[in-house]
C-alpha positions as CSV (number, residue, x, y, z in Angstrom):
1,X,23.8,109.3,53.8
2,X,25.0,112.8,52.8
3,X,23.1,115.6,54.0
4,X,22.4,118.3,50.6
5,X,21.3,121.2,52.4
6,X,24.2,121.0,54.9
7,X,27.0,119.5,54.2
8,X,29.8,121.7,52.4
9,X,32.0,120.5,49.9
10,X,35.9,120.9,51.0
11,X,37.6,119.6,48.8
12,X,39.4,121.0,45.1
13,X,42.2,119.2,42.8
14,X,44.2,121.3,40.7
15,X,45.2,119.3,38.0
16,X,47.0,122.4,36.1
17,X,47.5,126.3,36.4
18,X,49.1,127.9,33.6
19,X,50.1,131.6,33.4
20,X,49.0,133.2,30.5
21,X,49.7,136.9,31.4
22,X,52.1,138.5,33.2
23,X,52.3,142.2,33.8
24,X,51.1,144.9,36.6
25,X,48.4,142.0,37.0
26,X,48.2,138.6,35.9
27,X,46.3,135.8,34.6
28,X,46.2,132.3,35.3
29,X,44.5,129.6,33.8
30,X,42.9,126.7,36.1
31,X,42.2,122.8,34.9
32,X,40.8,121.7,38.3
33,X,38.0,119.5,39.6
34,X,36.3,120.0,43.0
35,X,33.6,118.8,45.3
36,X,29.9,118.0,44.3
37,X,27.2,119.4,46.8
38,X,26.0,115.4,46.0
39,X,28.6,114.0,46.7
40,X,31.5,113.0,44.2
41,X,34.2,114.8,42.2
42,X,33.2,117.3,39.3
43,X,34.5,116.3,35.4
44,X,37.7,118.6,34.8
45,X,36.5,122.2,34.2
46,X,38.7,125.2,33.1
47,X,38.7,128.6,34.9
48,X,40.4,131.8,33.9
49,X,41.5,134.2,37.7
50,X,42.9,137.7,37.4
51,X,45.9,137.6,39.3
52,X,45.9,140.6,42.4
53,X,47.5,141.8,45.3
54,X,45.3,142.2,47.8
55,X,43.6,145.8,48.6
56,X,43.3,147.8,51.7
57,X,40.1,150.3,51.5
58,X,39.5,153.4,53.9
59,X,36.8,155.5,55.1
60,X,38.5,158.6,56.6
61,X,35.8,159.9,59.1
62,X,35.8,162.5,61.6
63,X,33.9,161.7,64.3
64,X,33.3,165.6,66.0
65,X,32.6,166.5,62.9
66,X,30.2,163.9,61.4
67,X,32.4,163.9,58.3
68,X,34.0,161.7,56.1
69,X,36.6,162.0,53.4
70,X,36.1,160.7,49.6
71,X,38.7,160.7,46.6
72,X,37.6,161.4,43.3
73,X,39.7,159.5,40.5
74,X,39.8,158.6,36.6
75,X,39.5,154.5,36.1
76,X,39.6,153.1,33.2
77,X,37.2,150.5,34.5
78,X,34.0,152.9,34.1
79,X,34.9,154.1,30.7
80,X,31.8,152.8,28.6
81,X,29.6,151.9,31.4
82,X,29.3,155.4,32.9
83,X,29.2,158.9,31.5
84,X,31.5,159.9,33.7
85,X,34.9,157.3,34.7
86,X,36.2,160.1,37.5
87,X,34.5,157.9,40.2
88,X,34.0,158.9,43.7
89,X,36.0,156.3,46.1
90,X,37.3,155.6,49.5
91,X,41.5,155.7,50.1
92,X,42.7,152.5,49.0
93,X,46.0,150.9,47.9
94,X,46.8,147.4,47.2
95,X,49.4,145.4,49.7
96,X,52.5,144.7,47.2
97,X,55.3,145.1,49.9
98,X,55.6,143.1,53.2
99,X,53.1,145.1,54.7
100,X,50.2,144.7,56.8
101,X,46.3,146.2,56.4
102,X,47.1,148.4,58.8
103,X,50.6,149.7,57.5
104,X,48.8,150.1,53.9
105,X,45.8,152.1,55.4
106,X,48.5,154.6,57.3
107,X,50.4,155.0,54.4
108,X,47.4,155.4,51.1
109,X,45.9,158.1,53.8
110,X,49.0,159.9,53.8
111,X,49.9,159.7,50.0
112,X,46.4,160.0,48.7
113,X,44.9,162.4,51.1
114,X,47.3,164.0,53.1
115,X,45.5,162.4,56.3
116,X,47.0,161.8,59.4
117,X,45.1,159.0,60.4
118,X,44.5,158.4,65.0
119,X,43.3,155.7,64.5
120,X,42.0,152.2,62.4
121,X,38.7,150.3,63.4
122,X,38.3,147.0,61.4
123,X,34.9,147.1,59.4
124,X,34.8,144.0,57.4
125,X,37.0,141.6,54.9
126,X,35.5,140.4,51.3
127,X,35.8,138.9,48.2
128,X,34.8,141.9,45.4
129,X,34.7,139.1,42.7
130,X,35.5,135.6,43.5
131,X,34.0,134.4,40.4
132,X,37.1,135.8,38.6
133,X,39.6,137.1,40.6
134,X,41.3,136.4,43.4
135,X,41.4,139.8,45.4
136,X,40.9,140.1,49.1
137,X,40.0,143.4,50.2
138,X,40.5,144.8,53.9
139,X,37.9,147.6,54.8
140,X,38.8,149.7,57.6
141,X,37.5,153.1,59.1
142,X,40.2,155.7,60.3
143,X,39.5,158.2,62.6
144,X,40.8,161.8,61.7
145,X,40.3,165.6,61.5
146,X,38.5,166.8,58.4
147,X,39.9,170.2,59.4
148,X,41.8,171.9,56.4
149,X,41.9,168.5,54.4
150,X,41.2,168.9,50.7
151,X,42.6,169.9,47.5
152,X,44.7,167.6,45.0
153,X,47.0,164.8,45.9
154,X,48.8,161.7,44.5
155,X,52.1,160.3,43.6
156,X,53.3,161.8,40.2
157,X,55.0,158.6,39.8
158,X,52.3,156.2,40.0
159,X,50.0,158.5,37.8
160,X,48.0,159.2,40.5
161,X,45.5,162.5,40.1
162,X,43.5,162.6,43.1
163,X,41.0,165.0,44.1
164,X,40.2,164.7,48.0
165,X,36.8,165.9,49.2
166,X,35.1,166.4,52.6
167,X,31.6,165.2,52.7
168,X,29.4,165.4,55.7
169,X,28.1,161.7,56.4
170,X,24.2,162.4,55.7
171,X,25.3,163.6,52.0
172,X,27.7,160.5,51.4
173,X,25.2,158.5,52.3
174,X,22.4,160.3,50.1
175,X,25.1,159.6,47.0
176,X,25.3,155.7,47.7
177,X,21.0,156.3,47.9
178,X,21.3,158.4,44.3
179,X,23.6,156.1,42.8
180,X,26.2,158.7,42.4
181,X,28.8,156.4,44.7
182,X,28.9,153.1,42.6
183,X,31.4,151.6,43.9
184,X,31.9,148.4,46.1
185,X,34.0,149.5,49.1
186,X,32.6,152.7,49.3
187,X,29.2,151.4,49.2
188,X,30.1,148.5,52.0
189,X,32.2,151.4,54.2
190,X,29.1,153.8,54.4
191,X,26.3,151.7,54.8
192,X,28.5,150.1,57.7
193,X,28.9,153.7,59.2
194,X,25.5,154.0,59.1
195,X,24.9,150.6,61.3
196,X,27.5,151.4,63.9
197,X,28.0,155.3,63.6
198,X,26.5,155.4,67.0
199,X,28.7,153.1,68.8
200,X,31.7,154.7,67.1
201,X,30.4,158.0,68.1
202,X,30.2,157.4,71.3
203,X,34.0,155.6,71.5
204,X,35.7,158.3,69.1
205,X,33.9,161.3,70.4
């Protein structure tokens, strides 16, 4: 007899995926059927997944210092459900070239906050919406100097406008209290700091 509470269902049957967008992202429609917690095969059910590259995230942090860097940005994401869509992020880029995390995290801290970046320490992995999308994002902490960084970056050609701040951690961490960081990976990144900033403290230091 099947055990409810903890057995896990495994298995999925993807009777058809059609693509019914194709640009910078895409769409895909799924006719699939999958496991039953009791046992059994679902009917056939339809699900719609945005389409995405998977996305590196970085929180820049100085450890003498007791500082970390933020990016400020326009996304058209927030329009309508914030007054104000210039949201205050971590570096990130999305892995679109045969790249590793690592490679992307190097190279977004360079582009997007003219960071030189000592180096990465592997916070977590996660989905940001599974119920939709198929994104994978990998977090990662760099260790850097905060020392002259600041002032406006980007690449013209990818529309990027970026202002790059230097926060010290106590007051990043009172904006994810205040609400004025509402954003995922930033969120995850500095309430992670705050678990282990001791321990990477103590190592980076």
């Amino acid at each position: 007899m099947t055990d409810f509470a903890t057995a896990t269902p495994a298995t999925v049957d993807v009777v058809k995926r059609e693509r019914c967008y194709e640009g910078f992202y895409k769409l895909d429609r799924l006719h699939l059927r999958h496991e039953l917690f009791a046992g059994g095969m679902s009917r056939e059910i339809n699900r719609e997944v945005f389409v995405r590259h998977d996305a590196v995230c970085l929180l820049p942090y100085d450890p003498q210092r007791d500082e970390v860097v933020l990016i400020e940005q326009f996304r058209v994401g927030a329009m309508g459900k914030t007054d104000n869509p210039w949201l205050v992020e971590l570096v990130a880029g999305l892995i679109d070239k045969a790249e590793v995390p690592e490679e992307v995290a190097h190279r977004e801290a360079q582009e997007e906050a003219g960071l030189d970046i000592k180096a990465l320490w592997p916070m977590t992995r996660y989905f940001p919406s599974p119920g939709g999308s198929n994104e994978f994002v990998h977090l990662f902490l760099g260790r850097c100097s905060t020392e002259g960084v600041g002032g406006l970056h980007g690449l013209e050609e990818e529309a990027e406008d970026i202002r790059v701040t230097v926060w010290a951690f106590e007051d990043a961490l009172q904006a994810v209290r205040d609400g004025r960081i509402a954003n995922a990976a930033s969120i995850i990144a500095l309430q992670w700091l705050a678990l282990n900033r001791a321990e990477v403290r103590g190592l980076w230091s």
